[in-house]
Phi, psi and omega in degrees: 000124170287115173269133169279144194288199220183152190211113167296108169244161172266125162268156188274161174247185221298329167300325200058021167283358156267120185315152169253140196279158201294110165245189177247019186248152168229135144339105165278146193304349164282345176086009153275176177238158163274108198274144198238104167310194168285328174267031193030068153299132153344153172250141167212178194288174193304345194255002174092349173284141185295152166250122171093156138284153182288157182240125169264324191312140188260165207279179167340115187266104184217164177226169190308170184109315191313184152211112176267136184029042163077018188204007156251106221236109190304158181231318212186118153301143203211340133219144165258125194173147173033065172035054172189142182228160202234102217229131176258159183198178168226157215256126190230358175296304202247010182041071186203143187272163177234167165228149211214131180238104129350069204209150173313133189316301188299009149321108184308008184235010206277297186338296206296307193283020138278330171298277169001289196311304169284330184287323172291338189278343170305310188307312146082051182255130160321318194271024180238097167321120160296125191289138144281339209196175199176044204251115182300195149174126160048217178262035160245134179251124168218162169211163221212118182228166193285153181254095201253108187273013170238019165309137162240109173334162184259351171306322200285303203314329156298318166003289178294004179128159169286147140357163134309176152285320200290331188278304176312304187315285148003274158358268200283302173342311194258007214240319192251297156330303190304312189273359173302288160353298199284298181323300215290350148309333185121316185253180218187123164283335166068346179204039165302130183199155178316326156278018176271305164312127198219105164300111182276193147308344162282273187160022180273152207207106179259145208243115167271140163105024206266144189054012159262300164328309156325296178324273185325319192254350160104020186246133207237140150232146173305328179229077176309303189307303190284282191345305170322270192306301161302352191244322164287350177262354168289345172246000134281342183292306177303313161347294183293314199250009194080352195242146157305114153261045157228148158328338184254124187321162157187160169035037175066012165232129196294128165299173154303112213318148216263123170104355200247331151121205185277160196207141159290152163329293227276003158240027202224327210187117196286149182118303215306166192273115190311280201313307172298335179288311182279069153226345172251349173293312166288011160266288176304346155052064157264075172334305184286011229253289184282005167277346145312317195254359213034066165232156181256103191322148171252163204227003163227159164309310188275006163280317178296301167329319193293299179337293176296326174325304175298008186292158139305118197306110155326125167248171165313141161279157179293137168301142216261127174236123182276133219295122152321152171280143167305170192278087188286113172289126146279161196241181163202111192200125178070034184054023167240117185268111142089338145270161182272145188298149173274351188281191167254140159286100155314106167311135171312112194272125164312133185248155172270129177252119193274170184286122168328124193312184178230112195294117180303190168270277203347303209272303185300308199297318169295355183256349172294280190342273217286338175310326187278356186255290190310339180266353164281311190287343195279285204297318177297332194281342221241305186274354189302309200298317189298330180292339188285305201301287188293358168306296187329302165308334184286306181290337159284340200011066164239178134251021131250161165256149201251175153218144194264149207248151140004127162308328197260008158092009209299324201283332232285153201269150180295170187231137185315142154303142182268123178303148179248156167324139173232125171277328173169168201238134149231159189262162188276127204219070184306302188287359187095321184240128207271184181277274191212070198298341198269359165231064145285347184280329211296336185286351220204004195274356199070358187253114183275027142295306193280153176192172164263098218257106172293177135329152172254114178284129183265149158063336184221144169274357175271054167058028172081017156075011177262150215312313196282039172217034185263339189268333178105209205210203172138171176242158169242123163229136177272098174289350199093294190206168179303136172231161152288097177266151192211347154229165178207124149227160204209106143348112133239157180327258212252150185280181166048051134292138176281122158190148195243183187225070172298196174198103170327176147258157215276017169270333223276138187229136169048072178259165200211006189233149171288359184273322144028276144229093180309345197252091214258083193316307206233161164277148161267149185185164149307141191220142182292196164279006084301136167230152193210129176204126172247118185276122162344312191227105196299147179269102184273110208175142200250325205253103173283147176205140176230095180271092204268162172252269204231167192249129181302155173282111175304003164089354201225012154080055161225209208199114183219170170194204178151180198228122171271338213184113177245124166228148187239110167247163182259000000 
């Protein structure tokens, strides 16, 4: 099956709250990428074939903001290509985000993706992002599709490594029922790929673009089923092995070595599961591959659904719970208290005891004798204190006692730092250009709900390794005026963030730079979801920046971080 290659780029994930970073690669509304020459060539597929006809035309010149038909209001391009652009936006009717594809009515492909559209939006199947919308307007063609923002593309998921069997298993099961489904309908996607395929947090798995995406990019086959059907067995084949099954790298997993033809999973990666590895040889309809095992390729989504059905059921692996240490007994044996003898242990042997001498009268009468004087002295020292005690009380006229501190304050305990007056939060914009300068108060509002949040950065925890992030980013709060700090705590979004605590100096007006602030409250390090630093010496200073360097990992192979609650106290 022919694939488009793929480029490490940094990209936004499936929320789509984030700018994508300036590359010479564009993003596809599917989260793969289109690798771009120098000479702005058409992209094609890994086998060399063009996908599609060329296109001059360019796409919709529109900016965040816009607004189709008076309730879709674009936020953010998310692709530009082949004279159609790709947009997360909001639904501001039903307060809700969308996704919105875009192209010139007089596009040569606006029919065919109007068609697409409607007919998928016809299908009304759940295991489907859904169309919403299908619309001609003036000189614009768009369709308005569901946005799921707590979904994780399966690229990111692969990311991390292969699957389980059970998970793999999941996978292709509900992935092959779905386009079984889709066929018998008629329609056919054509461009399934690891960025089509979507998890939710249930663990349900959703299919985006179907038969819109071909549509958009011009791609057409003679056999939709086999096409279909070969493309659920390269994701499952990824799944298993982590690998790409063709030669050519793609969707960030390395392809097969060159010249060796398709190798089964389960001979590419010790583990793999026997039964699922020949269910992706027969999906991929490697003839010589699957002629070895007797097996018959499948060659539609609904042969491959059966297929798996006929499976022997997968189950979860068990949960793994680590085992308590044992109870290590002590000993006491050879003068070693509390270690185990190093030796072989010897039962204890009965010792012969001699019998205690026979205690004269004299030796008895003297040990009453000194016992009745310690318990005489005991009682008088005993009525001395109470008598001491209740004078005291008397005298005082409480019945509790206090204790009076020094005259000269030496015990007196320091009295807590006090929070000081914060006048306002702006965010640190070393380069001039900011994150999200418009929720910094958030930092500072007193509600450790609310918090300022950065963007999610792909591939470097140093804010995606991009040049206006080389200072990192952070919030500065405006005390009013010069104060004495004398402590700082600080609230963050997320644990295992890099972040220091600087301080202007107490000349410094409006600063915007790390030269700035000279002053340095805390070392940078890794930090919990709290930081606390009470300082030796209090700090004379109007401007504080809480400064992140990188950001902790979203669990989805991107990179986000933020600040909930800034307090300065003196």
């Amino acid at each position: 099956m022919a694939e488009r290659s793929t480029a490490a780029v940094d990209v936004a994930d499936n929320s789509g709250d984030e700018p994508l970073a300036a590359k010479a690669d564009e993003t596809t509304t599917d989260g793969t990428t289109e690798a771009q020459d120098t000479a702005g060539k058409k992209p094609q597929d890994t086998d060399g074939e063009h996908v599609g006809s060329e296109i001059s035309l360019d796409a919709p010149d529109l900016h965040s903001g816009h607004k189709l038909a008076k309730r879709y209001r674009l936020e953010e391009c998310v692709t530009r290509l082949d004279g159609f652009s790709s947009w997360r936006a909001v639904d501001e009717k039903l307060r809700r985000a969308v996704g919105v594809h875009l192209l010139p009515a007089d596009h040569p492909r606006a029919r065919s993706v109007l068609a697409a559209a409607r007919s998928a939006a016809l299908l009304g199947d759940p295991r489907f992002v859904q169309v919403l919308d299908a619309v001609e307007e003036g000189d614009l063609v768009y369709v308005v599709h569901e946005w799921l923002p707590d979904a994780t593309e399966l690229t990111s998921l692969l990311a991390s490594g292969p699957m389980d069997a059970h998970d793999a298993y999941q996978l292709v099961s509900q992935v092959s029922q779905a386009m079984a489904a889709a066929h018998r309908e008629g329609l056919a996607h054509l461009r399934l790929t690891p960025g089509a395929v979507l998890r939710s947090s249930t663990g349900q798995y959703r299919i985006r673009g179907l038969a819109v995406n071909a549509a958009l990019r011009g791609i057409t086959a003679e056999g939709p089923q086999r096409t279909d059907t070969e493309a659920i067995g390269a994701l499952l084949y990824a799944a298993l092995t982590h690998r790409w099954p063709y030669e050519n790298d793609a969707y960030g997993l390395t392809g097969l070595p060159k010249g060796v033809g398709l190798i089964a999973p389960d001979q590419v990666r010790a583990g793999v599961h026997r039964g699922l590895s020949e269910l992706a040889m027969r999906a991929l309809a490697n003839d010589g591959a699957t002629a070895s095992r007797q097996e018959q390729p499948c060659t539609t989504p609904d042969e491959l659904a059966k297929a798996v059905a006929a499976m022997p059921r997968i189950r979860p692996p068990e949960p793994v719970f680590t085992a308590p240490p044992e109870y290590q007994r002590t000993s006491y044996q050879q003068g070693s208290y509390g270690r185990p003898a190093t030796g072989p242990v010897v039962a204890p042997q009965p010792v012969a005891v001699p019998p205690p001498p026979l205690q004269s009268r004299t030796g008895k009468a003297l040990k009453w004798a000194v016992s009745a004087l310690l318990i005489a002295a005991l009682g008088l020292g005993s009525w001395q204190l109470a008598e001491t005690l209740i004078n005291r009380i008397k005298d005082s006229g409480s019945e509790e006692t206090t204790q009076t501190p020094p005259k000269d304050g030496s015990d007196k305990a320091p009295a807590p730092p006090k929070p000081l007056r914060i006048a306002g939060a702006t965010e640190f914009m070393p380069s001039g250009s900011g994150i999200k300068p418009e929720d910094a108060s958030k930092a500072v509002d007193g509600d450790a709900s609310t918090s300022w949040v950065t963007l999610r950065y792909q591939g470097y925890a140093n804010f995606g390794n991009l040049p206006a992030r080389r200072d990192g980013s952070g919030i500065v709060v405006d005390l009013g005026s010069v104060q004495d700090v004398s402590a700082i705590e600080v609230g963050l979004y997320r644990s295992g963030q890099k972040v220091e605590v600087l301080a202007a100096g107490a000349d410094a007006a409006a600063p915007s730079s790390l030269a700035d602030f000279p002053q340095h409250l805390t070392q940078l390090a890794v930090t919990g979801n709290k930081l606390k630093q009470t300082l030796a010496k209090p700090v004379r200073t109007r401007y504080v920046l809480i400064h992140v360097t990188e950001l902790p990992s979203d669990g989805t192979g991107g990179y986000r971080g933020g600040i909930s609650e800034i307090s300065v106290l003196k």
